[in-house]
DRENDORO-482791 format. One record per residue (C-alpha): residue number from 1; residue in one letter; x, z, y. Coordinates in pm, 1 decimal. Example, Ala and Ser with C-alpha at 12.3 -4.5 7.8 and 13.67 -1.06 7.14 Angstrom:
2
@num:1&residuo:a&px:1230.0&pz:780.0&py:-450.0
@num:2&residuo:s&px:1367.0&pz:714.0&py:-106.0
//
This chain:
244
@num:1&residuo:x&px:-466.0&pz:2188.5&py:-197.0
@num:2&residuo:x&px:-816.8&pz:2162.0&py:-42.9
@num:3&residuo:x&px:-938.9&pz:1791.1&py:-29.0
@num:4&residuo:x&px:-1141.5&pz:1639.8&py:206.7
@num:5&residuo:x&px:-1360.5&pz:1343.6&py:199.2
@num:6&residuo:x&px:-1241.0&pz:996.7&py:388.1
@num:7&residuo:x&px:-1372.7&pz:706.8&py:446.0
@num:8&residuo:x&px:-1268.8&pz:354.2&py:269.9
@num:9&residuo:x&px:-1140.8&pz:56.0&py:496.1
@num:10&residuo:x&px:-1537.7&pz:-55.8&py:353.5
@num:11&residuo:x&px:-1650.9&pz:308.7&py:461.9
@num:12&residuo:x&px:-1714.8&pz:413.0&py:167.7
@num:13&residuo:x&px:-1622.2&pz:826.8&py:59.7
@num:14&residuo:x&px:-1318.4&pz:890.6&py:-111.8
@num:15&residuo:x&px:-1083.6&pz:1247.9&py:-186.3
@num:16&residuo:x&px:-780.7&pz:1278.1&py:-9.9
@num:17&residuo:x&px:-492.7&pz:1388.7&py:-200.1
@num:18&residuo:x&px:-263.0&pz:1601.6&py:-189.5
@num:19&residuo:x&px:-9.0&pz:1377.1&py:-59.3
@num:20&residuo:x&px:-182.6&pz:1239.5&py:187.5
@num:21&residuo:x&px:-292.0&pz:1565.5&py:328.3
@num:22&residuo:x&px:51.9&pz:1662.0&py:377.8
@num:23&residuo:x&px:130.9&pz:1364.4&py:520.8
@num:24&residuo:x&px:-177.6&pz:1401.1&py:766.9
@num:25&residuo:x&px:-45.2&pz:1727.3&py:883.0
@num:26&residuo:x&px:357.1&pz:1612.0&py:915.4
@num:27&residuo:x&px:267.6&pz:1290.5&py:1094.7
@num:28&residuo:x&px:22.1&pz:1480.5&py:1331.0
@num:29&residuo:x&px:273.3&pz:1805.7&py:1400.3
@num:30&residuo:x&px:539.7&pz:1494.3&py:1487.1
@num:31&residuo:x&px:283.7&pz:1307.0&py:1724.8
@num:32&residuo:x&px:195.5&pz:1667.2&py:1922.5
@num:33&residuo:x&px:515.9&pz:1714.9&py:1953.2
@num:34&residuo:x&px:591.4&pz:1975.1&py:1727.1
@num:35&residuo:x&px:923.9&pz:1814.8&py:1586.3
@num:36&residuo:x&px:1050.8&pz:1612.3&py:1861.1
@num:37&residuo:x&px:1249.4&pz:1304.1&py:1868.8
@num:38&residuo:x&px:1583.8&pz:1372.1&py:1730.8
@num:39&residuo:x&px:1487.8&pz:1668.8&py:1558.7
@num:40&residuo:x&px:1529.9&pz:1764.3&py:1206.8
@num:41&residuo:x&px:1236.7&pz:1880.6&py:978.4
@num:42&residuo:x&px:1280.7&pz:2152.1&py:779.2
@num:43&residuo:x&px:1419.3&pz:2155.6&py:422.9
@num:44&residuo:x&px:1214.9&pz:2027.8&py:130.4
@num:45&residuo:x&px:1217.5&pz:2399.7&py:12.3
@num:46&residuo:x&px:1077.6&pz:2546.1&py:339.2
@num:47&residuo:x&px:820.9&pz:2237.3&py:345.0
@num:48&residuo:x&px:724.8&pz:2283.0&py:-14.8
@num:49&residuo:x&px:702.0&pz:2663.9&py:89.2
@num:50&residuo:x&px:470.7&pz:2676.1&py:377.8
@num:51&residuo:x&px:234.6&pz:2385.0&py:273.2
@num:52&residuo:x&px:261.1&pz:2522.6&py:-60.9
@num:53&residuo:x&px:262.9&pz:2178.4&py:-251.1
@num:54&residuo:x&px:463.5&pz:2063.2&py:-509.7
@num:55&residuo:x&px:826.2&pz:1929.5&py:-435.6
@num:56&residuo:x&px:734.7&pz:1559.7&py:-550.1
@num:57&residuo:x&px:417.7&pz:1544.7&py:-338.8
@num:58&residuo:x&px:648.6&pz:1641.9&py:-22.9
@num:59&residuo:x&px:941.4&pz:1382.4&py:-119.5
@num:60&residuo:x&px:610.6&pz:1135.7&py:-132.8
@num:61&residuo:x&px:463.6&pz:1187.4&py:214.5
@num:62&residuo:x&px:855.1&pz:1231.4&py:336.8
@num:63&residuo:x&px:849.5&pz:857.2&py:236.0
@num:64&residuo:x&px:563.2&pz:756.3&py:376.4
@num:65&residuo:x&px:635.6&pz:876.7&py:721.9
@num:66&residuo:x&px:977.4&pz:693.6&py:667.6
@num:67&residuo:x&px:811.2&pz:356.2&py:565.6
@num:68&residuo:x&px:565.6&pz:412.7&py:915.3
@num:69&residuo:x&px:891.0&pz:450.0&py:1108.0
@num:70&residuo:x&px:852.6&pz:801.2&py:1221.2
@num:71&residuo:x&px:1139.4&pz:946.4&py:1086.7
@num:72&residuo:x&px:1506.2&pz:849.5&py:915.1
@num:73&residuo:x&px:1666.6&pz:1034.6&py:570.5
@num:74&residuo:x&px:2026.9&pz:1090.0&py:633.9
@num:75&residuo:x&px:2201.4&pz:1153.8&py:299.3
@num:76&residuo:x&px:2287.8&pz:1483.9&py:339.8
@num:77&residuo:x&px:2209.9&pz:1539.4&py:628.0
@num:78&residuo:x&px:1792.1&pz:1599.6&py:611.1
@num:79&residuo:x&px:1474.5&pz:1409.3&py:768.4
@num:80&residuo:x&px:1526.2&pz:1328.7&py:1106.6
@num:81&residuo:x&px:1236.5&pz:1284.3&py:1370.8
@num:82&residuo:x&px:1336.3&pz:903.5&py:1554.2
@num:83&residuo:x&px:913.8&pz:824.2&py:1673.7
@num:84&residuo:x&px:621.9&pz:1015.5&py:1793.0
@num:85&residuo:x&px:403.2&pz:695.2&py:1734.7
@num:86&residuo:x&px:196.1&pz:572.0&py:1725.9
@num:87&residuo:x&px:325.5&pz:359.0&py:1456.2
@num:88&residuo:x&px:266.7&pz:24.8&py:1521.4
@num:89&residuo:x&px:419.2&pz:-199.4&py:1228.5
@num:90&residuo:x&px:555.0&pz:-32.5&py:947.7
@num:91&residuo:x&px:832.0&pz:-103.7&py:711.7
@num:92&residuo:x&px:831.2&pz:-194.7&py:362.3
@num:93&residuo:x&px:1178.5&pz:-238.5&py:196.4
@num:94&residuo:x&px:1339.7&pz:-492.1&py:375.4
@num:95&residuo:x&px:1030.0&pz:-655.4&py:558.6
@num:96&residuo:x&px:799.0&pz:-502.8&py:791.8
@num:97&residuo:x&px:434.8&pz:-539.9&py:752.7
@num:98&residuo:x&px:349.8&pz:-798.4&py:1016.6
@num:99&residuo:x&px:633.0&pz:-1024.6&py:888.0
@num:100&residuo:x&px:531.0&pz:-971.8&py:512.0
@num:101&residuo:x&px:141.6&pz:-1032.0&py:640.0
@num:102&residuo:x&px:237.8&pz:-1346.4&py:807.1
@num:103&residuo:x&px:428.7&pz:-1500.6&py:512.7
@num:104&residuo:x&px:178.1&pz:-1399.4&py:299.9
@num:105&residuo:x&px:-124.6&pz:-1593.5&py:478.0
@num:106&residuo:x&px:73.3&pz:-1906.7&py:486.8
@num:107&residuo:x&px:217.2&pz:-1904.6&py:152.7
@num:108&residuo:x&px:-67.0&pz:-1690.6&py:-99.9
@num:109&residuo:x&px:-342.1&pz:-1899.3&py:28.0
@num:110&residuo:x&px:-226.4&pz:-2242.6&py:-63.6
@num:111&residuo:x&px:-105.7&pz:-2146.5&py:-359.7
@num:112&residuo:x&px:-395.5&pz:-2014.4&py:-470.0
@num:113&residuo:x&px:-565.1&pz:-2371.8&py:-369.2
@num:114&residuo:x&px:-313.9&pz:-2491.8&py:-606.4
@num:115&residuo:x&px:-298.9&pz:-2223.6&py:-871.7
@num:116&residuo:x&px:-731.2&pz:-2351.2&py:-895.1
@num:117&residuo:x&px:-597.1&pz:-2714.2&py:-944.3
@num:118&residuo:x&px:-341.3&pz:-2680.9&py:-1205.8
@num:119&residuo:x&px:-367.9&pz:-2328.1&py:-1387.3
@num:120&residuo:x&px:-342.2&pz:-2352.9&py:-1754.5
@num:121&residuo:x&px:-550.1&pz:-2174.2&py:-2018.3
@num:122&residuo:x&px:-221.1&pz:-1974.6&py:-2078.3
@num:123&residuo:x&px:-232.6&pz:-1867.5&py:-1703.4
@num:124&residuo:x&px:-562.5&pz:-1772.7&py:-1739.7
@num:125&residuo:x&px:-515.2&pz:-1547.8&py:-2020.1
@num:126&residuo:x&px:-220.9&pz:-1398.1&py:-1830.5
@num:127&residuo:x&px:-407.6&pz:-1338.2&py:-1585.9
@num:128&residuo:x&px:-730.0&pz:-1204.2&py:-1701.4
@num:129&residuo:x&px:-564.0&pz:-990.0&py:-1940.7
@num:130&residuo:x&px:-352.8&pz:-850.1&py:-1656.5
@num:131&residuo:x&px:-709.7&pz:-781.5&py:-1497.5
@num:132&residuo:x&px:-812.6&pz:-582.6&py:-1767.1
@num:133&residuo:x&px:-510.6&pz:-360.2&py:-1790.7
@num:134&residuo:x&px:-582.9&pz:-303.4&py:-1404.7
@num:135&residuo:x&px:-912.8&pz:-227.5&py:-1389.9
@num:136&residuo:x&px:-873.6&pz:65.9&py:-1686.1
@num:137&residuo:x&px:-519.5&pz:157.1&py:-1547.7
@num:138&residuo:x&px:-505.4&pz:532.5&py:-1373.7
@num:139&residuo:x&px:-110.9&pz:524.3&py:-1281.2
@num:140&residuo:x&px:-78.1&pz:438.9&py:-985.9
@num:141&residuo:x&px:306.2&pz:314.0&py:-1063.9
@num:142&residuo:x&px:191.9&pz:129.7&py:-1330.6
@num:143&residuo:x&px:-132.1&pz:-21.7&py:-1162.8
@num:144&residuo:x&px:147.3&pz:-107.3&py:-869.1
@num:145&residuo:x&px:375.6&pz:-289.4&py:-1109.8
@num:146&residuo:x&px:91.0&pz:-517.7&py:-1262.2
@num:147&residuo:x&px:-62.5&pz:-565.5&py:-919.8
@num:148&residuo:x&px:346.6&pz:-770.0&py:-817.6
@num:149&residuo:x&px:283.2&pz:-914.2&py:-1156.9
@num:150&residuo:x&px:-55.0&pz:-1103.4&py:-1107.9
@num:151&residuo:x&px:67.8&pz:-1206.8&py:-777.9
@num:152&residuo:x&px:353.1&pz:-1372.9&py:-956.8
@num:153&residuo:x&px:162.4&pz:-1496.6&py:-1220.6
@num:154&residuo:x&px:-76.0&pz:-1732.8&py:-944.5
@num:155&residuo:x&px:221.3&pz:-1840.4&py:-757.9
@num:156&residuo:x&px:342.2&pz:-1971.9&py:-1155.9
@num:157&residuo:x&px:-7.0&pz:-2096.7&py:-1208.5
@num:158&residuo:x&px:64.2&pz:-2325.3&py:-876.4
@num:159&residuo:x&px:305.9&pz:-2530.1&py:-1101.8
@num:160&residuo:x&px:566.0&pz:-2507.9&py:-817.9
@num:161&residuo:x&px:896.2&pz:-2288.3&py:-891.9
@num:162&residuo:x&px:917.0&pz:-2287.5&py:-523.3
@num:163&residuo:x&px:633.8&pz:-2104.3&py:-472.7
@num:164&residuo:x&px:709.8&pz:-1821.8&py:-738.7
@num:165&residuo:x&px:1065.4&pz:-1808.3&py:-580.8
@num:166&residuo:x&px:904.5&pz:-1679.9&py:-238.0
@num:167&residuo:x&px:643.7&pz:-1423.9&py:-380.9
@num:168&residuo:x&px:995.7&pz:-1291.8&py:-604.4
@num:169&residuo:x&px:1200.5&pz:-1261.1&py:-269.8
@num:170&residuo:x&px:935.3&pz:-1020.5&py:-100.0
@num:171&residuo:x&px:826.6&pz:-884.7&py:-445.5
@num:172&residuo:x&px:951.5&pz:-513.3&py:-354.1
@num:173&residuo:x&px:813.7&pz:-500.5&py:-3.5
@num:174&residuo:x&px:439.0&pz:-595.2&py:-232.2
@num:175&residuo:x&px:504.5&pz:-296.2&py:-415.2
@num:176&residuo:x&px:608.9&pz:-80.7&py:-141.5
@num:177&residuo:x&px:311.1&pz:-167.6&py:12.0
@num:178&residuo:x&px:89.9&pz:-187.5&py:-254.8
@num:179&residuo:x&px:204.9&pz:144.7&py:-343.3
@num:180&residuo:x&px:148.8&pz:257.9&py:49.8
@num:181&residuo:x&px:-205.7&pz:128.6&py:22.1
@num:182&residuo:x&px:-332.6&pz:263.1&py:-301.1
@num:183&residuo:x&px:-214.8&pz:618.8&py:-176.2
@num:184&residuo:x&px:-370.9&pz:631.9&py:144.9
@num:185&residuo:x&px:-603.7&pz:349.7&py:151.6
@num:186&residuo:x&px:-801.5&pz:417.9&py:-186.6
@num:187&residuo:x&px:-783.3&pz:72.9&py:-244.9
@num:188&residuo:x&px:-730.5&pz:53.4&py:-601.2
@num:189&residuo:x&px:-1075.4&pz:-14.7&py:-710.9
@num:190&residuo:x&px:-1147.7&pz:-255.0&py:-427.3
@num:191&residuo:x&px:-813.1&pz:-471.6&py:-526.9
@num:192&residuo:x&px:-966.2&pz:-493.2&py:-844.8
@num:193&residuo:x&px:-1278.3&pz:-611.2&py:-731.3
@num:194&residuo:x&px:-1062.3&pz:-917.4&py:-517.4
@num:195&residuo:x&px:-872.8&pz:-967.5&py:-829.3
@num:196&residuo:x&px:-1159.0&pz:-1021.3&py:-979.8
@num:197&residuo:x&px:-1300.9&pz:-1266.6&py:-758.6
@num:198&residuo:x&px:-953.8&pz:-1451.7&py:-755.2
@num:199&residuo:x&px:-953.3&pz:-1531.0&py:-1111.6
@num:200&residuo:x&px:-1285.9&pz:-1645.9&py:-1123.0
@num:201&residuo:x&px:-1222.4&pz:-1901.6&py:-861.0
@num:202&residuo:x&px:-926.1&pz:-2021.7&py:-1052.6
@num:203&residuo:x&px:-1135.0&pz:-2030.5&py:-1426.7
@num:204&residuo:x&px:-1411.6&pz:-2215.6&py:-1219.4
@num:205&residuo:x&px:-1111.0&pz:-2490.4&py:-1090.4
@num:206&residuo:x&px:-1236.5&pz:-2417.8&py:-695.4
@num:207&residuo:x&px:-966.3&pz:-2475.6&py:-537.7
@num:208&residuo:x&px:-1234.0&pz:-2358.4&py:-194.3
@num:209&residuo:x&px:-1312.1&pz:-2042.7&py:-325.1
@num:210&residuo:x&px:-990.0&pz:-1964.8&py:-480.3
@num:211&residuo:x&px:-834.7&pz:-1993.3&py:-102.4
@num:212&residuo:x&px:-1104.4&pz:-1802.8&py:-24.3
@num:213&residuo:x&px:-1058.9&pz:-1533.8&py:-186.5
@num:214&residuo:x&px:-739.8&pz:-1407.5&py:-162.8
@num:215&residuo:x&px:-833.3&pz:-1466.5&py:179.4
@num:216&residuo:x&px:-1023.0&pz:-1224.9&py:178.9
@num:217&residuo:x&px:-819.2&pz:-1024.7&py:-4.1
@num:218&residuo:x&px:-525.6&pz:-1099.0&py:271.4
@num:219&residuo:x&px:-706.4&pz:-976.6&py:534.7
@num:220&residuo:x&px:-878.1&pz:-616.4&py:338.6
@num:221&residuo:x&px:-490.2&pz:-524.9&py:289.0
@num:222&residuo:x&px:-444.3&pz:-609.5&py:709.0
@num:223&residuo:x&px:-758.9&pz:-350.4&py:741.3
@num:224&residuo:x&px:-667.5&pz:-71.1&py:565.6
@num:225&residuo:x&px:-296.9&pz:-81.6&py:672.0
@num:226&residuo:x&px:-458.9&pz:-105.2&py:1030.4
@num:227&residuo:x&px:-676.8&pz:216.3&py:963.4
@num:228&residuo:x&px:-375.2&pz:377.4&py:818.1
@num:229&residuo:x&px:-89.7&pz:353.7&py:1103.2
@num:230&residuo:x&px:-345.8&pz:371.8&py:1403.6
@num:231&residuo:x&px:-642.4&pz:657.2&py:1240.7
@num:232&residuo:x&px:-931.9&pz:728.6&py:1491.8
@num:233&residuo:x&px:-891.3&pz:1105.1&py:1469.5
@num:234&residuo:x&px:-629.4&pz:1358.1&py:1391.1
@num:235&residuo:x&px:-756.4&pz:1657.9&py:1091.3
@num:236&residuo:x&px:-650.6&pz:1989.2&py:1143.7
@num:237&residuo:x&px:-298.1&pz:2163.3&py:1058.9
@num:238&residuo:x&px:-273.9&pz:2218.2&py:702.4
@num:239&residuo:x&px:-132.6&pz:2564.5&py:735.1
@num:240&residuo:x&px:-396.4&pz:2866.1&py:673.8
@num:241&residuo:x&px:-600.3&pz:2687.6&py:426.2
@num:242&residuo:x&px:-568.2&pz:2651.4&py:48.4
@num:243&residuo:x&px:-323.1&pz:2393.2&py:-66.8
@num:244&residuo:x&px:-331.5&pz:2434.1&py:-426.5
//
């Protein structure tokens, strides 16, 4: 699989993988209208064939066209073709991005505000120890299941059960799209560097820059997800190049 350079939500270079790559080339033979509307793609084995990748990299990018509402898995059945995008609010789990956005502004950022005001030096070691484990953490599934985790962890910090009880309701659509975002956002490192920033608000007790922050962090996720479902320019067909 050759890999390309892309640019970062914060422009900076990063390697596509292989994953993505298919997925660049699926999403962009759908939008030309190479699979139409109602159409099914062809088998995992005839994918995996042609684009010569690996049959859990194709189930991957299957999913991710799924999640951006382009196509529907029928049990049995195959991957069916249902949009030609461009996608304009994908779907994580039960929620779809704008919704889970939305919630998130008006429920992460108070907390936070709160989590500053009334953390407790076991909080704090929660949470900077979860910190750690992210920042050294390669797995993407395991950086994913941490990155729920310290969202969970604030909301507790908050001293409201309320609050934690929200952030558990949506916590699979955060993973889905936490998940979504690491894989074709790069934005692993930079969530780290938020992260970062969040718990230092909430050792200093600002409840300001705590809000602040994840903020900030709030609207980095809207970016990339933006640069993801509507890209600026469409890469060439995979086919005839090196894919190992």
């Amino acid at each position: 699989m050759n890999l390309s350079d892309r640019q970062t939500a914060d422009g900076m270079p990063r390697r596509v993988s292989a994953m993505e790559a298919v997925l660049t080339y699926l999403r962009g033979a759908i939008e030309r209208g190479e699979y139409a509307i109602g159409e099914k793609l062809p088998s995992e084995a005839e994918l995996c064939r042609r684009l010569e990748v690996s049959r859990p990299v194709l189930r991957e990018a299957l999913r991710a066209l799924q999640t951006m509402g382009l196509t529907v898995s029928r049990t049995g059945k195959g991957t069916f073709v249902v949009s030609n995008g461009p996608v304009e609010d994908p779907t994580f789990g039960d929620y779809s991005a704008s919704d889970l956005l939305e919630v998130r502004r008006h429920v992460e950022i108070p907390v936070a505000g709160y989590a500053a005001l009334r953390r407790t030096p076991e909080d704090l070691d929660q949470l900077s120890h979860l910190l750690e484990r992210m920042e050294q953490e390669s797995d993407t599934t395991a950086w994913v299941a941490m990155d729920t985790l310290f969202h969970l962890t604030i909301a507790q910090a908050a001293q409201n059960p309320v609050f934690r009880r929200v952030i558990e309701e949506i916590r699979d659509a955060l993973a889905r799209q936490s998940a979504f975002l690491n894989e074709l956002g790069g934005r692993r490192e930079q969530s780290n560097r938020e992260h970062r920033a969040i718990v230092e608000a909430l050792i200093d007790q600002s409840e300001h820059d705590a809000m602040e922050a994840i903020e900030d962090h709030l609207k980095r996720v809207e970016t990339t997800l933006t640069s993801i479902v509507r890209p600026h320019r469409t890469d060439p067909p995979m086919e005839g190049r090196n894919q190992r």
